[in-house]
N, C-alpha and C positions, 0 to 999 in steps of 0.2 A: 966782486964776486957775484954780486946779486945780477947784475946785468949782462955777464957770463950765461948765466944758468938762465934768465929769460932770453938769451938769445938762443941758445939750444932748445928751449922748448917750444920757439916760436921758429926754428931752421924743420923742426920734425914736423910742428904742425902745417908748415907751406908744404912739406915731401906728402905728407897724407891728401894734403889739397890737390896736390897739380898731381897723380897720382889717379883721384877720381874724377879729373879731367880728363887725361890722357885714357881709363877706359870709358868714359861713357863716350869721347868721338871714336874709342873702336868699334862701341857697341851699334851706335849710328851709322858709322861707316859697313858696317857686317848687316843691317838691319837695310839700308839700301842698294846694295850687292843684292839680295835675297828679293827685293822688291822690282828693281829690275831683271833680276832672272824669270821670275814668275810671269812678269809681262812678255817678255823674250821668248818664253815659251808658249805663252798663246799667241803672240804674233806666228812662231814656228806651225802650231797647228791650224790653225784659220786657214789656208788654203784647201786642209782635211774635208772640211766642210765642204767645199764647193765637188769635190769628189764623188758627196753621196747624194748622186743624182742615179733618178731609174734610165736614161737616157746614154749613162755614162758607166755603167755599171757592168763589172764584165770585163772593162778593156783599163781600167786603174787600178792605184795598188792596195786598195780598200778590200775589193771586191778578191783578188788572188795576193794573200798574203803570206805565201810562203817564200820568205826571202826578201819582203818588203822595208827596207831600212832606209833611211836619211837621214845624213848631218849636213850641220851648220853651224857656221863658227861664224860670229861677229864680237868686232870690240866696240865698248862703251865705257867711258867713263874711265880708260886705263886699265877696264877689264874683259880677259877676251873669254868669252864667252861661247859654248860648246851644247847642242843640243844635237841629241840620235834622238828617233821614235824607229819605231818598231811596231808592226803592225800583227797581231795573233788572233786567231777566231776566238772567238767569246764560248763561253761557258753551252757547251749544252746537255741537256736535263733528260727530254724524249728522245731526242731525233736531230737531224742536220742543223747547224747554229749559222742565223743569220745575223749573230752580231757579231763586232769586232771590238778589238781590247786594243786601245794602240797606248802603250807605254812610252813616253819623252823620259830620258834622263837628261838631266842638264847640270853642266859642272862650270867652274870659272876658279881664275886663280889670283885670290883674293891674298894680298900681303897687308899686313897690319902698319899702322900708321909710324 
């Protein structure tokens, strides 16, 4: 009887072990999902840059942002990956606004382990 009863106590305690195994690799797996999107999206906007130039300015989509949108979709890692930006003029306060607000959303379809 006795080694009945320690084997149920020792089947519950492996079920709570492996348990808090299986989520801490989701938590890592969700935690590098998130770490490579973040990258994914600065790799998406780095060309933005090259954009605001006074020489070039005028005739890209920095400069006339009405209607200004881009995606891209890459996979990595099993996961594919989904970035728009979106380009709006920036806030302004007095008078005409020379800045711009570009918003990335970025989504991926992430299934659990």
């Amino acid at each position: 009887m006795e080694v009945v009863v320690a084997s149920i106590i020792l089947a519950i305690t492996m079920v709570g072990i492996v348990n808090l195994f299986v989520s801490g690799a989701r938590y890592v797996q969700h935690s590098r999902a998130r770490m490579t999107g973040g990258e994914f999206g600065r790799y998406f906007l780095d060309p933005l840059q090259e954009q605001v130039r006074q020489d070039e300015w005028g005739t890209n989509c920095l400069s006339n942002p009405a209607g200004c949108q881009q995606t891209l979709t890459k996979s990595i890692d099993n996961l594919n990956y989904t970035a728009t930006y979106k380009v709006d003029a920036g806030p302004t306060f007095d008078g005409p606004s020379d800045t711009r607000r570009v918003q990335i959303d970025l989504n991926w379809n992430e299934t659990g382990p």
